[in-house]
TORKOL-4160 file (C-alpha; in steps of 0.2 Angstrom, whole numbers, padded with zeros to 4 digits, m for minus):
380
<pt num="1" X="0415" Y="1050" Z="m0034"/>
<pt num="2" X="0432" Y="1041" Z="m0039"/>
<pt num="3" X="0425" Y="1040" Z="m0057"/>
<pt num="4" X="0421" Y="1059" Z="m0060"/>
<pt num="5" X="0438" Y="1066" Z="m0049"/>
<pt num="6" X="0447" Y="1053" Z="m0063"/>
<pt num="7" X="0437" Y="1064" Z="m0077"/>
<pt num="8" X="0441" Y="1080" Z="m0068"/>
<pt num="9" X="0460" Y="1075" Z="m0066"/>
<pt num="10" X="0461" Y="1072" Z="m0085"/>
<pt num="11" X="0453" Y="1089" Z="m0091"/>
<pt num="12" X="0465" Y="1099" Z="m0079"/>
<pt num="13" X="0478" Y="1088" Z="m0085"/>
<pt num="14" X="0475" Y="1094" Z="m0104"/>
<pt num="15" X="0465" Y="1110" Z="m0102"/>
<pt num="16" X="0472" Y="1116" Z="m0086"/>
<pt num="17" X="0462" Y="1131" Z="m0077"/>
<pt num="18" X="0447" Y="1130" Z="m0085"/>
<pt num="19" X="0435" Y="1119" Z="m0073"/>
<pt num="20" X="0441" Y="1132" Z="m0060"/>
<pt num="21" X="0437" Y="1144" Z="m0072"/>
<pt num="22" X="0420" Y="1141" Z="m0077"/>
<pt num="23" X="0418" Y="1137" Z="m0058"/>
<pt num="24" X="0418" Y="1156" Z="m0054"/>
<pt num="25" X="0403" Y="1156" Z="m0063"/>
<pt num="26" X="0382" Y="1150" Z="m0057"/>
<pt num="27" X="0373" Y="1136" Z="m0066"/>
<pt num="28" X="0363" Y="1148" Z="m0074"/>
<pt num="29" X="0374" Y="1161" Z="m0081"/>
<pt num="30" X="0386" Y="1147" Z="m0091"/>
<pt num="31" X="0368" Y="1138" Z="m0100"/>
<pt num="32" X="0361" Y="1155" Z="m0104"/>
<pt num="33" X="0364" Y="1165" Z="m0119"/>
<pt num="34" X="0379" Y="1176" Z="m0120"/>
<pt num="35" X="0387" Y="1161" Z="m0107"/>
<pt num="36" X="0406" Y="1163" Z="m0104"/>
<pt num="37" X="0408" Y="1145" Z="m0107"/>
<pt num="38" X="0414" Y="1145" Z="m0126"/>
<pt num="39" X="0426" Y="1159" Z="m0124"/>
<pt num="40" X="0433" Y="1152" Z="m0109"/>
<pt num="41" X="0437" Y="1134" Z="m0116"/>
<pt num="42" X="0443" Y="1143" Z="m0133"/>
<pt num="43" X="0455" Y="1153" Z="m0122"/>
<pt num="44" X="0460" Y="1136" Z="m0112"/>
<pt num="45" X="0466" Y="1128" Z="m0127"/>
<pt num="46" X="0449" Y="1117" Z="m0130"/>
<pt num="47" X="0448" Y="1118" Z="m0149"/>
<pt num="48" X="0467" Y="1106" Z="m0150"/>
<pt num="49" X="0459" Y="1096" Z="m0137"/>
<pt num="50" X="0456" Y="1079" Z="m0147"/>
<pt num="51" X="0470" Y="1085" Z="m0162"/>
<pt num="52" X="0483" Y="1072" Z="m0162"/>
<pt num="53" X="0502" Y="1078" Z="m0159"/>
<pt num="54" X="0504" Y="1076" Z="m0176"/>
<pt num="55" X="0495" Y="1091" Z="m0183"/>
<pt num="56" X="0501" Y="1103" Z="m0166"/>
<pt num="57" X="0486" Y="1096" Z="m0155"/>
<pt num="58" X="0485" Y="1092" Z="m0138"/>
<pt num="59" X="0484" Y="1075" Z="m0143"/>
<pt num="60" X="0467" Y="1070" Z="m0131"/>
<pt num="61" X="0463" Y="1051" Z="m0135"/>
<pt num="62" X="0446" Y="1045" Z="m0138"/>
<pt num="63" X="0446" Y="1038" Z="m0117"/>
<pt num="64" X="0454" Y="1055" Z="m0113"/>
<pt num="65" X="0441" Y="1066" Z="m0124"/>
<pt num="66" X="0424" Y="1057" Z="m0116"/>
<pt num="67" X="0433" Y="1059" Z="m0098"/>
<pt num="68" X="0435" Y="1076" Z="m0103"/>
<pt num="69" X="0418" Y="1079" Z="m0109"/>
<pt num="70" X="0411" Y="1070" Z="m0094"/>
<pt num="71" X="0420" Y="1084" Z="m0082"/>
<pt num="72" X="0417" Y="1100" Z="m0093"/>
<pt num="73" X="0396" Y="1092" Z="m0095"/>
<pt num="74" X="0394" Y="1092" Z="m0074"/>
<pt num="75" X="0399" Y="1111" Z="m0075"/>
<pt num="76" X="0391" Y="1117" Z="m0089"/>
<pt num="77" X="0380" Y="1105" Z="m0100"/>
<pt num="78" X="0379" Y="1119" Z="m0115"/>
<pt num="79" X="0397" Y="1118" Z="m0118"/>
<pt num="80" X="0400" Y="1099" Z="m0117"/>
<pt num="81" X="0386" Y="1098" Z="m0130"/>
<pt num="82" X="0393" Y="1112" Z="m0141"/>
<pt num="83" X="0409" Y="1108" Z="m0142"/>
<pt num="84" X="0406" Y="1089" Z="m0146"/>
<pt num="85" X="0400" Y="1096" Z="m0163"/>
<pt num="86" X="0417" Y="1105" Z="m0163"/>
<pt num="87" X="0427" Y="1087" Z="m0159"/>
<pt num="88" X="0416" Y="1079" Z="m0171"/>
<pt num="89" X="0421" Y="1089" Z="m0186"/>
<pt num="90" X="0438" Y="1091" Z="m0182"/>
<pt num="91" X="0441" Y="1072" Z="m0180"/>
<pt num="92" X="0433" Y="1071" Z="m0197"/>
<pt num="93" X="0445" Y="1082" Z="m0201"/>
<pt num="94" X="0461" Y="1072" Z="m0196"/>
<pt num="95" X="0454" Y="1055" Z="m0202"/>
<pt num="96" X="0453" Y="1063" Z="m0221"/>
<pt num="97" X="0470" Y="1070" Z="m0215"/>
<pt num="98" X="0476" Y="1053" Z="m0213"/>
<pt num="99" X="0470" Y="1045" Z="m0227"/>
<pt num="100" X="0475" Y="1043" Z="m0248"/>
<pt num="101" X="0459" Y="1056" Z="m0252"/>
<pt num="102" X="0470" Y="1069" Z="m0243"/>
<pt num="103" X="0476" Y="1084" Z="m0252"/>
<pt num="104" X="0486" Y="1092" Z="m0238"/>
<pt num="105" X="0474" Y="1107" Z="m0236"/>
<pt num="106" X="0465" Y="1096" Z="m0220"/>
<pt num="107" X="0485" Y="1095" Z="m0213"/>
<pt num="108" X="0486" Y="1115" Z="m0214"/>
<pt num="109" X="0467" Y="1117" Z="m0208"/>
<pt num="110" X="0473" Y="1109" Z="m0193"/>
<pt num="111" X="0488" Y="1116" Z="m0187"/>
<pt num="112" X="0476" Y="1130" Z="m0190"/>
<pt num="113" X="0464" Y="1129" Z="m0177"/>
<pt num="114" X="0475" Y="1124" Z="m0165"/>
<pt num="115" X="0489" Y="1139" Z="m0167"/>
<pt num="116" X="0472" Y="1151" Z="m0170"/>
<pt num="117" X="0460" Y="1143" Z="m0158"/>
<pt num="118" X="0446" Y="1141" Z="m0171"/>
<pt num="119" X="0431" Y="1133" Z="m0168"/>
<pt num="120" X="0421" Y="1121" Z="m0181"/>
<pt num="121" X="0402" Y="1120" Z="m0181"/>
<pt num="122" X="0394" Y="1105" Z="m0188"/>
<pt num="123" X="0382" Y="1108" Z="m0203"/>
<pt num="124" X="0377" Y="1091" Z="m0205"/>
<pt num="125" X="0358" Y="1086" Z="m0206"/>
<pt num="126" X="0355" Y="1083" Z="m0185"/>
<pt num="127" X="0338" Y="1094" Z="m0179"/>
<pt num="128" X="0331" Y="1087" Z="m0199"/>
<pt num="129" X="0317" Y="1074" Z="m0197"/>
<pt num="130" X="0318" Y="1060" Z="m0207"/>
<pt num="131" X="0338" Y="1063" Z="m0212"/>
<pt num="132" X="0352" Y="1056" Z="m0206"/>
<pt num="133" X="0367" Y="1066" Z="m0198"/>
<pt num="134" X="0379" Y="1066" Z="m0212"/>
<pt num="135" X="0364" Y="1069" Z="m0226"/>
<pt num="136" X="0367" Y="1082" Z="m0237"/>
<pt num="137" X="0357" Y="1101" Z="m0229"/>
<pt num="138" X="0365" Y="1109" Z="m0243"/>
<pt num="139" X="0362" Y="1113" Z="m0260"/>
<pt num="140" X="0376" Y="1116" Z="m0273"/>
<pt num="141" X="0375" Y="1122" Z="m0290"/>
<pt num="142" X="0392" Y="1124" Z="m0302"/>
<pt num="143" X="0398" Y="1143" Z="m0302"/>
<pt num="144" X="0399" Y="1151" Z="m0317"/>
<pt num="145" X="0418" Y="1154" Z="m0317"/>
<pt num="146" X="0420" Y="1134" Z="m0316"/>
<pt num="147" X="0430" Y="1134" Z="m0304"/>
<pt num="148" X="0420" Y="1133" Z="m0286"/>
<pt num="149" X="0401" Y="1131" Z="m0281"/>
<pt num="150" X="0387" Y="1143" Z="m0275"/>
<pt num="151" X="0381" Y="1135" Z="m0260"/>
<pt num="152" X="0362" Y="1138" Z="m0254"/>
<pt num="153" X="0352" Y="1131" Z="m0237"/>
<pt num="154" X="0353" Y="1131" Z="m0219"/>
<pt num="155" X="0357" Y="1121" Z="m0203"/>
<pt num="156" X="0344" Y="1124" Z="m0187"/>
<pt num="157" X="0347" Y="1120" Z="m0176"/>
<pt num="158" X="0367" Y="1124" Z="m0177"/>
<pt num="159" X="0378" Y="1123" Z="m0161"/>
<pt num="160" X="0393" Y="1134" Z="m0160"/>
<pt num="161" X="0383" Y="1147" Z="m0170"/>
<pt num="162" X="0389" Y="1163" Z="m0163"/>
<pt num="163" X="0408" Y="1158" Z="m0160"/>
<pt num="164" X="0413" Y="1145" Z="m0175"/>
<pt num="165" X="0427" Y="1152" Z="m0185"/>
<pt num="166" X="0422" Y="1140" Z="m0198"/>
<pt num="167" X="0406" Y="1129" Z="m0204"/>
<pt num="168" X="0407" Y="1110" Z="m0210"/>
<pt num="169" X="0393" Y="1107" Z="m0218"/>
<pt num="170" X="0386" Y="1091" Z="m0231"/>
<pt num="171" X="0381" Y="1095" Z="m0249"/>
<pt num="172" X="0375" Y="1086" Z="m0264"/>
<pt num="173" X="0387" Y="1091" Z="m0277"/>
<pt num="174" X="0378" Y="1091" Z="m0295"/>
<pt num="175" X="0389" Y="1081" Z="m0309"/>
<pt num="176" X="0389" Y="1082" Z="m0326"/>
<pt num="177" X="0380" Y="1067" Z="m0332"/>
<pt num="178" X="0365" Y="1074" Z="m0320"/>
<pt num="179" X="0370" Y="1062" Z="m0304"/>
<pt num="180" X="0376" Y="1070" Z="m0286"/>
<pt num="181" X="0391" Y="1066" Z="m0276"/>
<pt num="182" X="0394" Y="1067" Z="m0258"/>
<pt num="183" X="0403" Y="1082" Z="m0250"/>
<pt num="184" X="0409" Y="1092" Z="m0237"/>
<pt num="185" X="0411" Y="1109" Z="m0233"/>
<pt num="186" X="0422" Y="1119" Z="m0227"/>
<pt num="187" X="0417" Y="1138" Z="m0223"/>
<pt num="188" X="0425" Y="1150" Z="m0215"/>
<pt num="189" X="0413" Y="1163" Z="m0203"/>
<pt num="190" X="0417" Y="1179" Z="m0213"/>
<pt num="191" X="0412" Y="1173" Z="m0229"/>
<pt num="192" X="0399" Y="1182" Z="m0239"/>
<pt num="193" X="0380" Y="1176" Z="m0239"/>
<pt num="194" X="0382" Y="1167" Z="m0222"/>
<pt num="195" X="0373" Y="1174" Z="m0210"/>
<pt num="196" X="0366" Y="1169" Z="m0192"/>
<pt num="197" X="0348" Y="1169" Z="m0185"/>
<pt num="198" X="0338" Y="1167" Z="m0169"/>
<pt num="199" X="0330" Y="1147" Z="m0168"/>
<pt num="200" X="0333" Y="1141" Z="m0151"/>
<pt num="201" X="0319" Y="1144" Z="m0138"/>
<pt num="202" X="0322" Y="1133" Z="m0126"/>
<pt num="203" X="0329" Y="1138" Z="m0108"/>
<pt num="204" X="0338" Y="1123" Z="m0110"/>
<pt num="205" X="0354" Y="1121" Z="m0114"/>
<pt num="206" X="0351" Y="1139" Z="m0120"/>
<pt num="207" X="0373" Y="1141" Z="m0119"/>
<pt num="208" X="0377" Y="1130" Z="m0135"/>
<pt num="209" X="0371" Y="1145" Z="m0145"/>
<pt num="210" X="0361" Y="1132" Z="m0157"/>
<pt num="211" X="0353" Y="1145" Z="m0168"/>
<pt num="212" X="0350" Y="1144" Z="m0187"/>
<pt num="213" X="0365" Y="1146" Z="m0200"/>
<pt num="214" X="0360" Y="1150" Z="m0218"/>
<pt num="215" X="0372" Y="1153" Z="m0233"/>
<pt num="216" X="0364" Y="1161" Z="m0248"/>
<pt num="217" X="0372" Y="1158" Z="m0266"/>
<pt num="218" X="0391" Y="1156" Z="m0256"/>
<pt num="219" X="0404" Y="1156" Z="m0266"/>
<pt num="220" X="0414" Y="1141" Z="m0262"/>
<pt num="221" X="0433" Y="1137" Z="m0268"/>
<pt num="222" X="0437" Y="1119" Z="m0273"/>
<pt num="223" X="0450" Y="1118" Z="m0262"/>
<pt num="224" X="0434" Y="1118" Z="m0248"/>
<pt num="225" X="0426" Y="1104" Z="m0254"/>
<pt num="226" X="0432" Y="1087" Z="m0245"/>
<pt num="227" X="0421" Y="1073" Z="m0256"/>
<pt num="228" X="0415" Y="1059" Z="m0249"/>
<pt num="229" X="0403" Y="1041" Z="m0254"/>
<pt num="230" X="0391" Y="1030" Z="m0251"/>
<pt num="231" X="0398" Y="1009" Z="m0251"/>
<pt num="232" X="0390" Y="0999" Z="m0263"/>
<pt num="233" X="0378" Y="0993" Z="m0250"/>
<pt num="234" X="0374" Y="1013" Z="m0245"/>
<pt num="235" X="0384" Y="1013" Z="m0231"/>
<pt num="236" X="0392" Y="1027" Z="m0226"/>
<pt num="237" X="0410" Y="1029" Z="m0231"/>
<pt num="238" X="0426" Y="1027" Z="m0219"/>
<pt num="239" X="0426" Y="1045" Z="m0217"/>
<pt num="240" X="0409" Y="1048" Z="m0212"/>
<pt num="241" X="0409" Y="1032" Z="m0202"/>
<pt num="242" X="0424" Y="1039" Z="m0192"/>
<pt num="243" X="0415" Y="1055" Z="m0189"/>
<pt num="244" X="0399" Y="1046" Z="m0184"/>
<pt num="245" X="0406" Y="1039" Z="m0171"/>
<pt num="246" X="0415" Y="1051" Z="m0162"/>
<pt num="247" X="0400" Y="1060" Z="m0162"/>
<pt num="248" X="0389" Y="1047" Z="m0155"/>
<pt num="249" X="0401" Y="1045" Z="m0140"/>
<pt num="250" X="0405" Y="1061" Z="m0136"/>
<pt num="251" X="0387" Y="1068" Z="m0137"/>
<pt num="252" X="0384" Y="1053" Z="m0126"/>
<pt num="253" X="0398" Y="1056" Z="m0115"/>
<pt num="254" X="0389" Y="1076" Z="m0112"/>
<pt num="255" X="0376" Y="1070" Z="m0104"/>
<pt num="256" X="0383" Y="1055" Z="m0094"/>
<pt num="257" X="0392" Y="1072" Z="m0086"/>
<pt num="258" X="0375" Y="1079" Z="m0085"/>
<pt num="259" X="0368" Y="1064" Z="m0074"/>
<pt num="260" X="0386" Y="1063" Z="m0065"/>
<pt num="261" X="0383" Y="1080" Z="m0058"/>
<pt num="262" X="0367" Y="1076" Z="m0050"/>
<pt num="263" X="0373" Y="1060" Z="m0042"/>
<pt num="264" X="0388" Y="1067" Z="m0037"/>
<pt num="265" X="0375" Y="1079" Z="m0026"/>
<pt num="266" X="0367" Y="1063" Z="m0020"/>
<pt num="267" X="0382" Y="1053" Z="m0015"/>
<pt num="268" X="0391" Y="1069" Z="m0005"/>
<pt num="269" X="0374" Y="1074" Z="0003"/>
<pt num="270" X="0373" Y="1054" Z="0010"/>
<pt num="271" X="0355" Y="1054" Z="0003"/>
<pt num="272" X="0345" Y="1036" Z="0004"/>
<pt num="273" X="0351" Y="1020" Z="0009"/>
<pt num="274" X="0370" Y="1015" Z="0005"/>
<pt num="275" X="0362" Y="1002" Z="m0007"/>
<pt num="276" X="0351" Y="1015" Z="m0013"/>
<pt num="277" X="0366" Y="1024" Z="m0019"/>
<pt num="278" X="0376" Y="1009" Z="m0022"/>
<pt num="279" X="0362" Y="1006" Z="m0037"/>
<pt num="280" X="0361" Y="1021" Z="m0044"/>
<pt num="281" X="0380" Y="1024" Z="m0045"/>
<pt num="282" X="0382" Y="1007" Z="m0054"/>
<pt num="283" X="0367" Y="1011" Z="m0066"/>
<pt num="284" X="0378" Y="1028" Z="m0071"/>
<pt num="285" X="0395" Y="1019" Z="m0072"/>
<pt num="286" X="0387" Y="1007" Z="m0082"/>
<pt num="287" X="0386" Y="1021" Z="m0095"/>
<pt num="288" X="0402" Y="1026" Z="m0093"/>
<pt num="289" X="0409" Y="1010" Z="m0097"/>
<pt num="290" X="0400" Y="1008" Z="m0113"/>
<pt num="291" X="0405" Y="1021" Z="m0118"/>
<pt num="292" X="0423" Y="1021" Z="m0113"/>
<pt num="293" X="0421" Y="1003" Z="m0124"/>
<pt num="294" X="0418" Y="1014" Z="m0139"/>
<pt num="295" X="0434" Y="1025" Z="m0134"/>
<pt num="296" X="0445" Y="1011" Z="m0135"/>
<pt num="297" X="0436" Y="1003" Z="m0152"/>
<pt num="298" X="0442" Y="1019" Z="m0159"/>
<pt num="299" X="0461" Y="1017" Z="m0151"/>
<pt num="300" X="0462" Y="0999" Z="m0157"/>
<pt num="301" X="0456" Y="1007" Z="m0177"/>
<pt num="302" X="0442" Y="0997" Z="m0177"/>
<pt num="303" X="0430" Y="1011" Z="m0185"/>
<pt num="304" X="0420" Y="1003" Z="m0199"/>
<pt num="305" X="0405" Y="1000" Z="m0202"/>
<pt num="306" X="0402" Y="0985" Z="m0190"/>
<pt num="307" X="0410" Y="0997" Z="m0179"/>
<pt num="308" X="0399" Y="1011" Z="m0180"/>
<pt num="309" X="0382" Y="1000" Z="m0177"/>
<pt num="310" X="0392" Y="0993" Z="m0159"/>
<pt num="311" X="0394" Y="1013" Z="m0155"/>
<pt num="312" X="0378" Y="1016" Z="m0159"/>
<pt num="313" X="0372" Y="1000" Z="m0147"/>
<pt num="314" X="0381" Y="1007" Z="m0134"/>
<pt num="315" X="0374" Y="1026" Z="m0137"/>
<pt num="316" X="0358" Y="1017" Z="m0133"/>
<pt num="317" X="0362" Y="1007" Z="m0120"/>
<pt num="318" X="0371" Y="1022" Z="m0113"/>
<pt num="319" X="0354" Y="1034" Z="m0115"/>
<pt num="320" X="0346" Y="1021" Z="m0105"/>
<pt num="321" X="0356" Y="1023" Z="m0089"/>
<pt num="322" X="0358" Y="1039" Z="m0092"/>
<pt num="323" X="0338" Y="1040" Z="m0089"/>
<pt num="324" X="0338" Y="1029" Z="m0076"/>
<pt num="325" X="0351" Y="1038" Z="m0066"/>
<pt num="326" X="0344" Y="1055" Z="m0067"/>
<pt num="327" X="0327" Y="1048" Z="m0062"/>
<pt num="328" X="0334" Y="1039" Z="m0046"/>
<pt num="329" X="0347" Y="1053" Z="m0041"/>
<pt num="330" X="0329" Y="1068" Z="m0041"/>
<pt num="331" X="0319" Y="1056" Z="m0033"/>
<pt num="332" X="0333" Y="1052" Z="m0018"/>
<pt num="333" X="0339" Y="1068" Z="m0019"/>
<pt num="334" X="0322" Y="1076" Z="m0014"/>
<pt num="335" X="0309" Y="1088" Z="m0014"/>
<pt num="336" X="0317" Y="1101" Z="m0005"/>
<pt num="337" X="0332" Y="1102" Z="m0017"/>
<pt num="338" X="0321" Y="1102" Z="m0030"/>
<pt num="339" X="0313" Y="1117" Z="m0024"/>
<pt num="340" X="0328" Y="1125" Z="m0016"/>
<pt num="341" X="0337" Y="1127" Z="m0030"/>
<pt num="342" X="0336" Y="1128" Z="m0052"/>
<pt num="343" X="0352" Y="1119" Z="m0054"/>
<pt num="344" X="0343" Y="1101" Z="m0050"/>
<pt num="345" X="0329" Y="1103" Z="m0061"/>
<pt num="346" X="0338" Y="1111" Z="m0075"/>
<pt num="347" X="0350" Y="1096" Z="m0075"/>
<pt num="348" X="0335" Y="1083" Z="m0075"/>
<pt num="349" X="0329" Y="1093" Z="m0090"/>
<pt num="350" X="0345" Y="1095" Z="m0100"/>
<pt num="351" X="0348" Y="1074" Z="m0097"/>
<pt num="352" X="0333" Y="1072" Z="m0109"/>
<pt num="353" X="0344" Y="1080" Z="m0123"/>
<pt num="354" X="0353" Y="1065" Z="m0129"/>
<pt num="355" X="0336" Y="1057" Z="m0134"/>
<pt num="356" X="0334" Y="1069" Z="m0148"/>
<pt num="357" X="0352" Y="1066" Z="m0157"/>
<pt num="358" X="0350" Y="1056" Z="m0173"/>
<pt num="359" X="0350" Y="1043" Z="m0176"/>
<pt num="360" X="0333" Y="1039" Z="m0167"/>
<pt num="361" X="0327" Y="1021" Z="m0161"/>
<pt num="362" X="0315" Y="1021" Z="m0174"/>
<pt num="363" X="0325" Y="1025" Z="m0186"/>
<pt num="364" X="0340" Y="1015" Z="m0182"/>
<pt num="365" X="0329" Y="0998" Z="m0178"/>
<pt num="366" X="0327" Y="0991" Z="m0197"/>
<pt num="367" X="0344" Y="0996" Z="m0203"/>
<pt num="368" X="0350" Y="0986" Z="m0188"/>
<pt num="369" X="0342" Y="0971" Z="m0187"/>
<pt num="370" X="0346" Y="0971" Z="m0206"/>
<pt num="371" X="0363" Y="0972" Z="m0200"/>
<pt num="372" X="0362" Y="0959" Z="m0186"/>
<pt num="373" X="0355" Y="0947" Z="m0201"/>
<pt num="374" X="0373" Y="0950" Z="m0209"/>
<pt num="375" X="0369" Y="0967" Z="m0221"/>
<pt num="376" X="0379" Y="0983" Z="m0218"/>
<pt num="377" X="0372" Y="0994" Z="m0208"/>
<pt num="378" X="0364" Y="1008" Z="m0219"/>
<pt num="379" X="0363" Y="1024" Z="m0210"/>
<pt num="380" X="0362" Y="1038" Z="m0226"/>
């Protein structure tokens, strides 16, 4: 497929080795707990994948970062998943780098992870019914020096759970005239009162190590607290907005990989009619293109808040085809290689994944035809 060699050619071409490396290894044993997976892509360089040059990264644009999601998601779906919540916080990370809020610790944090080869987990409210992504899952009281805050709660589920080096995480931080502002967290593993604990029982996707991560009464510095805001009209801020939509496109882009490794299997085994497989290769691409629509949104700086309800239509639209895809490529691929092997229907099974990222249609319809009327699009 000339679509998924393209992907494959621009992950080897920044992260050379590790498809061949995670190739070594079954289906089974890179989605199970324990998986290789993470380790191998931190050793290949992965965490300075989407860093821009600037900071010491590899310098992966948005169009070479869903490419390269697409090929790592057709090898193992765990890791593609996991370390779009990794991507997501680190170009959150480099947009508050770039802008005036900047205080030159997110320049420093950086160059960091890509000299160290740390991995960021995303705190933020996903797996939460009823609360958006960047909703605050954290509760902050003042410390008594003055001089930090004690941080209480927990994230489940959280990917990257038993690899991150460090946690993002959103919190309501208390002010003094009794309102709440805004905030992100930044917390390294090893700090005390964070701790890890077994949530995920699923089989599926089982690799992205998405357990729960609780911090009770962490001590957090000023200097890890990036503030954030909601726009007159409740949108979400520049920052968040940013963030939002890297998220939606690369989660998105996780499991197109995820459908492009069963259709590849159709395609190469010549199974139905050409038109047959004509159809269901359009229907994938179609994804792809979407998304790769978003990508260059992103590369053009359009990433507001008009911006962030056309990624979100293209998420949709994306999930879609998606469906549609997997669907057609298990029914023309058969019931002999369903039966003959656990890598088809674990793939089918993994593909439904992407319907249970936030935001979902339900809660996305009203704020969006408020938009489509001429509002913002409210999303906190």
């Amino acid at each position: 497929m000339r679509a998924l060699d393209a992907a494959r050619e621009t992950c080897e071409r920044y992260l050379p080795g590790l498809l061949d490396a995670l190739g070594k290894y079954p289906l089974d044993e890179l989605e199970k707990p324990g998986s290789p997976a993470i380790e191998l892509f931190r050793s290949h360089g992965g965490p300075a994948l989407v860093i821009p040059k600037t900071y010491s990264g590899l310098g992966a644009g948005p169009v070479e970062a869903i490419e390269t999601t697409r090929a790592l998601a057709t090898v193992s779906p765990s890791l593609a998943v996991s370390t779009t919540m990794h991507h997501f916080s680190v170009a959150t990370l480099f947009s508050l780098a770039d802008s005036l809020q900047s205080g030159g610790v997110e320049w420093a944090l950086l160059e960091g992870i890509v000299e160290q080869n740390l991995l960021v987990a995303s705190g933020f409210a996903e797996g939460r019914p009823g609360r958006g992504i960047l909703s605050p899952t954290m509760e902050a009281r003042l410390d008594d020096s003055g001089k930090g805050y004690r941080i209480n709660g927990s994230k489940k589920p959280c990917s990257l759970s038993a690899s991150m080096d460090l946690l993002t995480a959103s919190v309501a931080l208390p002010a003094a005239d009794g309102t709440s502002e805004m905030a992100v967290l930044l917390v390294p593993r090893q700090t005390e009162g964070l701790s890890v604990h077994p949530f995920w029982s699923s089989w599926a996707l089982a690799g992205a190590e998405s357990d729960e991560v609780r911090l009770d009464d962490v001590l957090v510095d000023e200097q890890q607290v990036m503030r954030t805001e909601l726009g007159d009209s409740g949108e979400l801020d520049e920052l968040q907005t940013v963030g939002f939509i890297w998220f939606e496109m690369l989660i998105s882009a996780s499991y197109l990989g995820v459908a492009s490794a069963l259709t590849e299997r159709v395609v190469s085994g010549g199974r139905g009619t050409v038109a047959e497989r004509a159809g269901l290769v359009t229907r994938l691409e179609s994804a792809a293109l979407l998304l790769e629509g978003v990508a260059r949104m992103i590369t053009d700086g359009e990433t507001g808040n008009t911006a962030l309800a056309k990624s979100l239509v293209a998420r949709y639209g994306a999930q879609d085809a998606i469906g549609d895809a997997v669907r057609q490529a298990v029914e023309l691929l058969g019931g002999m290689a369903f039966i003959g092997s656990g890598d088809v229907a674990y793939l089918a099974a993994a593909s439904n994944g992407l319907s249970f990222h936030p935001p979902s249609r339900s809660a996305f319809a009203e704020p969006f035809i408020e938009h489509v009327g001429g509002k913002p699009l409210r999303l906190a």
